[in-house]
N, C-alpha and C positions, 0 to 999 in steps of 0.2 A: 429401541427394538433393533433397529438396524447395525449399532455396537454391538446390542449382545450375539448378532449373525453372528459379527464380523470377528468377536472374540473365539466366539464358535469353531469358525473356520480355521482362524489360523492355529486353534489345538487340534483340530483334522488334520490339517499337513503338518503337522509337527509329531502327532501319534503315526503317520504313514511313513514320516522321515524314518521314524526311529525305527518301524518295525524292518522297512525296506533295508537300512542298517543292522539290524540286529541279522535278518534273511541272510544279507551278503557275508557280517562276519561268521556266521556257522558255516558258511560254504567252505570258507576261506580256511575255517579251522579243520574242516574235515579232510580236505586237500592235502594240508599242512599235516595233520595226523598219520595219511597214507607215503606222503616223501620223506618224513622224520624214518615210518617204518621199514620202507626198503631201503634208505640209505642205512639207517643201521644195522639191515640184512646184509649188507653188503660188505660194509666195513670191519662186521665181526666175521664174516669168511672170509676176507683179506688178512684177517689178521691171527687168523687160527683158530679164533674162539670159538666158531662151530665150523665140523664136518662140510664142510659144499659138497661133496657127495652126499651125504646123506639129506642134506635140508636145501641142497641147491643153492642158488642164489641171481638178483635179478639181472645182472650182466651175461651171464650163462644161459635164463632164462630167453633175456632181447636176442640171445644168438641162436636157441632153439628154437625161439614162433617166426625169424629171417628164413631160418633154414627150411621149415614147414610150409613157408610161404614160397618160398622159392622154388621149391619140390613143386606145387602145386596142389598140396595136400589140406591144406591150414583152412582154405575156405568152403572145401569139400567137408570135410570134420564138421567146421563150424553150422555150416547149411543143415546136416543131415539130424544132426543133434534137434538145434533150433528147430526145424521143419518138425521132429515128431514131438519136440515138448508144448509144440505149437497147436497141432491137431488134436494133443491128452487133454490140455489146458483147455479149449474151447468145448468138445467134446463132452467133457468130464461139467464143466461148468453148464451148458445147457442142457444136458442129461439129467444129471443131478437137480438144477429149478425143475426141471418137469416131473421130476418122482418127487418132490417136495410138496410140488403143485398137489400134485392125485392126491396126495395121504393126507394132505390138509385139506380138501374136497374132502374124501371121505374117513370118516372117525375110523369107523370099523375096521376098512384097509389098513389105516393108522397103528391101532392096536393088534391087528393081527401078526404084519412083518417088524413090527419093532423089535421085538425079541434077536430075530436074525439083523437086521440093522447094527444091532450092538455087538452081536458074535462078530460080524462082518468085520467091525470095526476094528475089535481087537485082536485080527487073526493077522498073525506076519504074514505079512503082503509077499515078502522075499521067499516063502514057502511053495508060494503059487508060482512064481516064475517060470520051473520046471514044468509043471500042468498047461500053461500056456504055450509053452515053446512045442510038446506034442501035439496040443490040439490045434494050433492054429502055424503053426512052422517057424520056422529059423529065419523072421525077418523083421522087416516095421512094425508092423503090425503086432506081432508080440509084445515089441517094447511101447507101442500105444497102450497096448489092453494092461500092460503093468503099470504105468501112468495111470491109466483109469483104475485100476484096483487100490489104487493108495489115495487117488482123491477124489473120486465120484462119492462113498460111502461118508466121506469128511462132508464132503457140501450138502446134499441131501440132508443132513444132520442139525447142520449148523441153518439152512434156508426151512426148514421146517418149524425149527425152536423157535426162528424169528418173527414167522410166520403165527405159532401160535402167541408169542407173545404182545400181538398185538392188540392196542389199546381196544379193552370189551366193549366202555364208553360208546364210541364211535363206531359200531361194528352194531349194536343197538339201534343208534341213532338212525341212521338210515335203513338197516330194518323195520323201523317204526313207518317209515317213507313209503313202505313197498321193496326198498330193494331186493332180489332173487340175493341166490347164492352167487352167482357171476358178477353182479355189478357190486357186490360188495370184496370183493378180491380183488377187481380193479377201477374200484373208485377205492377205497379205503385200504385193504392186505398188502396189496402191490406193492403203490405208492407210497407208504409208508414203511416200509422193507428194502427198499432201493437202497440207503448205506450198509444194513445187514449184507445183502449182497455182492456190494462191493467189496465189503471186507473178506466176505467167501470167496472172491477173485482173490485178493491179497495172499491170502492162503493155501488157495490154488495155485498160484506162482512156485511157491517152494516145492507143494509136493511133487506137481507135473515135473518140475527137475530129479526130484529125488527118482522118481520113479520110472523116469526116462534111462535118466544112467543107471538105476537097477537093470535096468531091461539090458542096457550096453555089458554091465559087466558079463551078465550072462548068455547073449549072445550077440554079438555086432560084427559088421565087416569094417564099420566107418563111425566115427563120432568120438565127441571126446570123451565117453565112457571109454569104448576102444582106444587110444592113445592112451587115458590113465593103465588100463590094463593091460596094455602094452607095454609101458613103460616099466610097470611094476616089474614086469618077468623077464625083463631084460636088462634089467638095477638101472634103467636112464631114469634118473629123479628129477633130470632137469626136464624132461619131456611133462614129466607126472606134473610137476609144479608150474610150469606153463599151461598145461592142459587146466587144472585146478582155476589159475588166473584166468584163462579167457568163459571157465564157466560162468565162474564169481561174477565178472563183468556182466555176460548174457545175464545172467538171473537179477542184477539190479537195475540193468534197461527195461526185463520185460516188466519188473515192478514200478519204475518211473511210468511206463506205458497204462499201467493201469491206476496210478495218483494221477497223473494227465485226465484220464476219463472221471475218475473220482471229479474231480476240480471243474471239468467239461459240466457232467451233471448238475455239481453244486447249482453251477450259475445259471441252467438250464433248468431241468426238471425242478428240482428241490424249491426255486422259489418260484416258481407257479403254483404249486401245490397250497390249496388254501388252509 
């Protein structure tokens, strides 16, 4: 009995070697993928192959975000961007669970606004930006409510589908119990919905950008919407294409940020849930 632990064990740490190995060479590749790619952005604008006015290129690039930093501009931009993609994303994310909430509470409310739920959905968001900028003014705020016009109507959608498609089984069972309508959303609907809604974060992530720099194109004093549109109308590509790179970046931190919380839960919530 005590070999077969022991055989046990040492295929455990030899399954954790490999994957711990496997983990580190994807990092490594992916690393390797991004310095293959700007070095050959670079050496084919050295060498003629393409335009660097037009496509830029990253030594150009490292002396536009010095310059920007320098000015004192670079972290201003960065701040104000972040700061409202920040406020749409949480916003939009706890707004959205709580209309998902109500309409899966009630049937009726459910079938009544679905209809408009779905126009919602598929009405260009960039249409409304105009509307927003009169009704609410030439500032954050605009470009919050256009953030929330591209992802609150996503979530709400996506945390309600979830929501109904939970297992009937179990949602019986403890109605057999007594359970009310409350304890059965959060002993059973909730908890069992928690990666659904994680993944509504995930996807939150992009739109809250998308819909942030909507707002910047159309109106901003400051942020990297502003710089790209800047840059545009003044042919600086190199601004455009730095500006582009430190979005890139923000948007895959604020999504690391939320596989962080994913991975937090796992090990938390998810196994306590019997």
């Amino acid at each position: 009995m005590s070999k077969a632990i022991d055989n046990l064990s040492a295929e455990r740490i030899a399954y954790l070697k490999k994957m711990k190995m496997r983990r580190t060479a994807t990092w490594i590749l992916r690393l390797l993928i991004v310095v293959l790619l700007f070095a050959f952005w670079e050496i084919a604008a050295d060498l003629k192959l393409i335009d660097s006015f037009v496509t830029s290129q990253p030594s150009r690039m490292v002396k536009t975000l010095v310059n920007l930093y320098t000015e004192g501009n670079l972290l201003l931009h960065i701040g104000v961007t972040c700061l409202e993609t920040v406020a749409g994303f949480i916003i939009g994310t706890i707004l959205g669970t709580i209309v998902a909430i109500i309409l899966w509470w009630s049937e009726f409310t459910s079938h009544v606004l679905e209809p408009y739920l779905v126009v919602l959905n598929s009405l260009p968001k960039v249409a409304l930006g105009p509307i927003f900028i009169v009704w609410i003014g030439a500032g954050p705020a605009a470009i919050i409510t256009m953030a929330l016009a591209i992802s609150l109507i996503v979530t709400i959608l996506e945390v309600l589908n979830a929501f109904l498609q939970t297992d009937q089984d179990k949602i019986k069972l403890v109605e057999t119990f007594g359970a009310n309508r409350f304890q059965v959303f959060t002993k059973v609907v909730f908890p069992s919905n928690i990666p659904a809604m994680i993944n509504a974060l995930k996807v939150n992530v992009g739109l809250s950008w998308v819909g942030v720099i909507t707002g910047e194109f159309l109106v901003s004093k400051a942020g990297l919407g502003y710089l790209i549109v800047y840059g545009g109308q003044v042919f600086q590509l190199d601004l455009v294409m730095t500006s582009v790179i430190i979005l890139a970046t923000a948007a895959a931190l604020m999504y690391q940020g939320v596989v962080l919380l994913q991975k937090k839960l796992s090990g938390g919530w998810f196994n306590q849930q019997p």
